[in-house]
C-alpha positions as CSV (number, residue, x, y, z in Angstrom):
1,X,130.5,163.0,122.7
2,X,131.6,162.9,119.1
3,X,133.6,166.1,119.6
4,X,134.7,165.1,122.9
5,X,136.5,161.9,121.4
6,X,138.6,164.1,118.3
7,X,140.3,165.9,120.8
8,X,141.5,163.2,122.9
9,X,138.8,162.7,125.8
10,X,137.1,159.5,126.6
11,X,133.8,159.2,127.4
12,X,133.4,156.0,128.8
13,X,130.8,156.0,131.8
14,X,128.9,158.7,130.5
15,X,125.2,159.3,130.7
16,X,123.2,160.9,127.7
17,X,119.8,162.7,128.2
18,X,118.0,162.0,125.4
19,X,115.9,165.1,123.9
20,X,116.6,167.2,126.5
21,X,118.7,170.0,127.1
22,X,121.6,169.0,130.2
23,X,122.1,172.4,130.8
24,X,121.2,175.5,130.3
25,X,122.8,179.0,130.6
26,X,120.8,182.2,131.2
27,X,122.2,185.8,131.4
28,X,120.2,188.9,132.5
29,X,121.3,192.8,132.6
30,X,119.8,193.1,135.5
31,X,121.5,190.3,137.4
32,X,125.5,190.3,137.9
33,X,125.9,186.4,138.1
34,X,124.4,184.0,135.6
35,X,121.4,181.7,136.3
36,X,122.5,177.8,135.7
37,X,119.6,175.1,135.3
38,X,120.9,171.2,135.3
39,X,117.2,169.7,136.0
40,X,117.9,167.5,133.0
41,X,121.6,166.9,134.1
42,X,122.5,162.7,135.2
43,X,123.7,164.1,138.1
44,X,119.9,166.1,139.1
45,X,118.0,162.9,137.5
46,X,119.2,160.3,139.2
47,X,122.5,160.9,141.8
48,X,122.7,159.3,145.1
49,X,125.3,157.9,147.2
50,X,126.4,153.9,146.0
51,X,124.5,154.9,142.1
52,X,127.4,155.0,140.2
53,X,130.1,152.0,141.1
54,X,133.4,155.2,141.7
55,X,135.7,152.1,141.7
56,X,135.3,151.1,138.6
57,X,134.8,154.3,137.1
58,X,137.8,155.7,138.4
59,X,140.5,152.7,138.2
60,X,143.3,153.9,135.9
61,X,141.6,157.0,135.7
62,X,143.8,160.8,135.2
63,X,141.9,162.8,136.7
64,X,138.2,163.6,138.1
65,X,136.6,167.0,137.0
66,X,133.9,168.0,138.8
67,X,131.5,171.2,138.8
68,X,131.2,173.4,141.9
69,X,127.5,173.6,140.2
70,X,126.9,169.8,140.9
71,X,126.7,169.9,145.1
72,X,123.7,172.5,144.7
73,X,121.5,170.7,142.7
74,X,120.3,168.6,145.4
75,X,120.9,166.2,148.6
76,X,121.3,163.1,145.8
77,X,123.6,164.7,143.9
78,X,125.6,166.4,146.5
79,X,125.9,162.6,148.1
80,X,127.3,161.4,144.9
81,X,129.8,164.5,144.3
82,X,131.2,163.9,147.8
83,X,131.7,160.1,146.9
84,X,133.3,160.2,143.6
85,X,136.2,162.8,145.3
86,X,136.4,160.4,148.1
87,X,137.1,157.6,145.8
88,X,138.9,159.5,143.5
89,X,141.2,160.1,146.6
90,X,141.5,156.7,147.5
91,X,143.1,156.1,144.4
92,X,145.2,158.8,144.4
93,X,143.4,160.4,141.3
94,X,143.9,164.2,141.1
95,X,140.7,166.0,141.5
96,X,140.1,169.2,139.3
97,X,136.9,171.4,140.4
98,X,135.5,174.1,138.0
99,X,133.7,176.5,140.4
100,X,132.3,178.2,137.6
101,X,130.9,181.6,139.2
């Protein structure tokens, strides 16, 4: 997070992992599109729909980033995804999503 804060970015409501890797990126020859694991990620641990209070979260908030990774990892996490955009639109919070691949 460290790095995160020199260039500007708060990371308030944030959730570390601790000793583990949050994600990881594999790349074969063989394959054309890469292979993403988030088992470790706060989103696959613990996401569900009413975990996270959005309101809060998001009041005053710029913007909401989300991953088009996040939805796949699971019925908990695809609950949670589809709640913080809601919110986010509720308070008229832009929404950015990276689709990665």
């Amino acid at each position: 997070f460290e790095t995160a804060e020199t260039y500007g970015v708060e990371v308030i409501n944030t959730a570390e992992a601790a000793s583990e890797d949050v994600g990881v990126l594999h790349t074969f020859p063989s394959t054309p599109s890469p292979l993403y694991q988030r088992s470790s990620s706060a989103f696959a641990k613990g996401a569900g729909a009413g975990v996270w209070d959005w309101l809060r979260i998001l009041h005053g908030a710029g913007m909401l980033l989300l991953t088009g990774i996040t939805p796949s990892l699971g019925e908990g996490p695809r609950a949670a995804w589809r709640e913080a955009a809601t919110v986010a639109a509720q308070l008229n919070v832009p929404v950015s999503v990276d689709l990665n691949w």
